[in-house]
C-alpha positions, 0 to 999 in steps of 0.5 A: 589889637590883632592887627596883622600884615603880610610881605615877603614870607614874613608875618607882622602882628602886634602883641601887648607887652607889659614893661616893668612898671606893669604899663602895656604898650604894643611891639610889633613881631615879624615871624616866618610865613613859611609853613614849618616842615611837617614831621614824619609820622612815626610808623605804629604797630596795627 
């Protein structure tokens, strides 16, 4: 399931996940929206 839902910068997906008896159940995960800093680009020699 790729559910996926979006509010206040932040992201919902669902991702499976396996317990210890090895049954898979779906948990929801909130992440970031926020686009990550782009780094630097190192300068290179030409």
């Amino acid at each position: 399931m790729n559910d996926t839902t979006m509010t206040d910068n932040l992201v919902q997906t669902w991702v499976p996940v396996a317990d210890a008896r090895g049954r898979t159940h779906l948990e929801a995960r909130w992440t970031s929206a926020r686009p990550a800093a782009v780094p630097a680009q190192a300068p290179h020699a030409a």
